[in-house]
NUTORFI-731135 format. One line per 2 residues: number of its first residue (from 1); for each residue z, x, y of C-alpha. Coordinates in steps of 0.2 Angstrom, whole numbers, plus 5000, padded with zeros to 4 digits. Example, Ala and Ser with C-alpha at 12.3 -4.5 7.8 and 13.67 -1.06 7.14 Angstrom:
1) 5039,5062,4978  5036,5068,4995
REM end
This chain:
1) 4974,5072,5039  4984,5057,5031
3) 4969,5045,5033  4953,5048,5024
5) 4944,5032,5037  4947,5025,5054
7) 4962,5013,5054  4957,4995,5064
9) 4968,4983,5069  4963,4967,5065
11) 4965,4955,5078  4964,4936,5074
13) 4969,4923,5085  4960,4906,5091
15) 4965,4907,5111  4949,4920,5116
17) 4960,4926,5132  4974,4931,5119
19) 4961,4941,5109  4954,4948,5124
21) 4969,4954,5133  4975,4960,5116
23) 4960,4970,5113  4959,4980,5130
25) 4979,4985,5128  4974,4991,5111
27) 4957,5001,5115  4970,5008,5130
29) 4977,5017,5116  4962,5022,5109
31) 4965,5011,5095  4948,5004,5085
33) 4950,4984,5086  4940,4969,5079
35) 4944,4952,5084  4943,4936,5076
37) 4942,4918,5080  4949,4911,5067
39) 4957,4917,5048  4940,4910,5038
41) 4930,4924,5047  4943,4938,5048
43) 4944,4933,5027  4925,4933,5027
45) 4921,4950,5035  4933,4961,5029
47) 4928,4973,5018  4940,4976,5003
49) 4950,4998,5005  4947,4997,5023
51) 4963,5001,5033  4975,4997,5048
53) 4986,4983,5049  4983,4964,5055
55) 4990,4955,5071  4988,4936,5067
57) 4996,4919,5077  5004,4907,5066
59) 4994,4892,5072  4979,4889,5073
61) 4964,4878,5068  4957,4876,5053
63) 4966,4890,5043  4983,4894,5049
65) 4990,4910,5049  5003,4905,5033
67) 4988,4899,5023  4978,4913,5026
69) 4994,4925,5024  4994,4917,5006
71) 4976,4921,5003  4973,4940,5008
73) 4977,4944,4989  4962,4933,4985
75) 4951,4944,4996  4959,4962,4991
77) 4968,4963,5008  4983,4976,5007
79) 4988,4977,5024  5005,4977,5036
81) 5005,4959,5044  5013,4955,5062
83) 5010,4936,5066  5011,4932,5083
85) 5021,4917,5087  5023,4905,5100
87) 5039,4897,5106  5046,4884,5096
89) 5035,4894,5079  5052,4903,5075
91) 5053,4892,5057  5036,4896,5051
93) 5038,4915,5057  5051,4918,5047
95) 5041,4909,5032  5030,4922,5038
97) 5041,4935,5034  5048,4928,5017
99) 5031,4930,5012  5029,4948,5016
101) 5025,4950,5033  5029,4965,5043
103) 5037,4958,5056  5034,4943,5072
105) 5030,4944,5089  5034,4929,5099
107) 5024,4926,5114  5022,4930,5130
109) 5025,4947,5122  5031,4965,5129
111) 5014,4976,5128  5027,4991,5122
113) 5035,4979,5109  5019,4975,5103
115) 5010,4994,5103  5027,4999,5095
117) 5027,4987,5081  5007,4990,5077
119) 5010,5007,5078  5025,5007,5064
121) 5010,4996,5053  4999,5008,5056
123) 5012,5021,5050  5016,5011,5036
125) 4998,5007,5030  4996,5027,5028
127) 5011,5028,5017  5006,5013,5006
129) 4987,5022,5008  4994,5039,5001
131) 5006,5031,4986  4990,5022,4981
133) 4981,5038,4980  4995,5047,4972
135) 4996,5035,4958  4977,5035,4954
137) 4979,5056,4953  4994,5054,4942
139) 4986,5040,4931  4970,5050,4931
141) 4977,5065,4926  4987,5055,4911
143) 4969,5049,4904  4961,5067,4902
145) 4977,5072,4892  4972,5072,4872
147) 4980,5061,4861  4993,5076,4853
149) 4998,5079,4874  5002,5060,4877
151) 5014,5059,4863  5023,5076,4868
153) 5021,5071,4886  5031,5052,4880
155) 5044,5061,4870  5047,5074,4884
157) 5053,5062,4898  5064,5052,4886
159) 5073,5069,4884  5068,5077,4868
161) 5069,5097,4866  5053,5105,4857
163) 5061,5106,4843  5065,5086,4841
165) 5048,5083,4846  5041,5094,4834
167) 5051,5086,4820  5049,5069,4825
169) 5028,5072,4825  5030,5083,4809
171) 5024,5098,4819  5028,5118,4821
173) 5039,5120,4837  5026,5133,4842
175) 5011,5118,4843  5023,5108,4854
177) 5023,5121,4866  5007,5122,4863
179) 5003,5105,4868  5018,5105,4882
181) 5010,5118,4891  4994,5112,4892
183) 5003,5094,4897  5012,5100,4912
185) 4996,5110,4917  4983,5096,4916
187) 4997,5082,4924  5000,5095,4936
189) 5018,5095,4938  5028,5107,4946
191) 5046,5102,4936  5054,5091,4922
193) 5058,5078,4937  5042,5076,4943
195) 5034,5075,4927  5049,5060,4925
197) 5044,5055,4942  5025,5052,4935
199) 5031,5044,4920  5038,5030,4930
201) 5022,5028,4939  5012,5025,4924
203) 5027,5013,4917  5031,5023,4903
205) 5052,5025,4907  5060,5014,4917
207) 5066,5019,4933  5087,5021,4935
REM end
C-alpha cells in the first residue's frame, strides 16, 4: 500500500447545494469527503499529516479561498489544492495557481473533469507523502552514523577515493574502509549514486 491512512477530500465551499451535490459524486466513487462551510472551519478542524487533496471556490464569505490558500502553511496543511471557480473568477484563479494551486475548475463543472482532476491530487498527495517519508529515512539514517562515518560519508560524495580520505582525516586506508562500510550499510544504500542521491536530500552537495 502507498498510503499509510485514508485519503479525504476536503470540500469547502459556502453554497450548501454545491457541497452536497459535490459530496454524493465523490462518495460515488467511494471516496471519503468532509465538507465545509467556509475556510475558518475547514482551517480550524483539520488536523495537521492527515491526507487527500482540497476542493475550494474562490469566493466566499468571510475567508476567501485566496486568503485562506495563503494561510494553510500557518495550519501545517501540505495538500494538492483545486479551487472551484465561478464565471467571470478566471483573474483570481489564476492567482490561485501562481500561488501553488493544483489546478481550477470553473463552474458549472463536468463531473469526469472534476473526478479526474481530484484523482491526479490524490495521486500526487501519495507521491509528495512518500518523498516526505523517504527523506525522514534518509535523514534518520544520517543521525545514527558516528562522527568518524559522517566525515568519510562527506568526503565520499564530493568524490574522494579511500586513499585521499584517509590522508585528508590523517587516517590508515584500511579504517576508511572501515568506516565506509559501515556508512553505506547503516545509510542503506545500494550504489555511489544513491548515496549522492541522499546527500542531496540532507543538503550536503548541491544538486547539478
Amino acid at each position: 500500500m502507498l498510503s499509510e491512512q485514508k485519503q479525504v477530500v476536503f470540500v469547502v465551499d459556502d453554497d450548501e447545494d454545491v457541497r452536497d451535490s459535490l459530496q454524493w459524486l465523490l462518495e460515488s466513487m467511494d471516496l471519503n469527503v468532509e465538507s465545509y462551510a467556509s475556510a475558518q472551519a475547514f482551517l480550524d478542524a483539520y488536523q495537521p499529516g492527515q491526507s487527500g487533496c482540497i476542493l475550494m471556490d474562490v469566493r466566499m464569505p468571510g475567508l476567501s479561498g485566496i486568503s485562506a490558500q495563503k494561510k494553510l502553511p500557518e495550519y501545517q496543511i501540505d495538500l494538492p489544492l483545486i479551487m472551484i471557480s465561478a464565471h467571470g473568477n478566471i483573474d483570481i484563479a489564476v492567482t490561485a495557481m501562481t500561488q501553488g494551486a493544483q489546478t481550477f475548475i470553473e463552474k458549472p463543472f463536468n463531473d469526469q473533469t472534476l473526478l479526474d482532476h481530484v484523482q491526479r491530487a490524490l495521486a500526487d498527495d501519495l507521491a509528495r507523502q512518500q518523498e516526505r517519508r523517504r527523506k525522514q529515512g534518509v535523514e534518520q539514517h544520517f543521525t545514527a552514523l558516528t562522527k568518524r562515518e559522517k566525515q568519510v560519508f562527506e568526503r565520499v560524495v564530493q568524490g574522494l577515493s579511500n586513499q585521499e580520505v584517509a590522508d585528508d582525516l590523517g587516517i590508515n586506508r584500511k579504517t576508511v574502509e572501515g568506516h565506509r562500510a559501515n556508512m553505506i550499510s547503516k545509510m542503506e544504500a545500494g550504489s555511489l549514486a544513491e548515496l549522492i542521491q541522499m546527500a542531496v536530500t540532507l543538503g550536503l552537495v548541491g544538486e547539478h
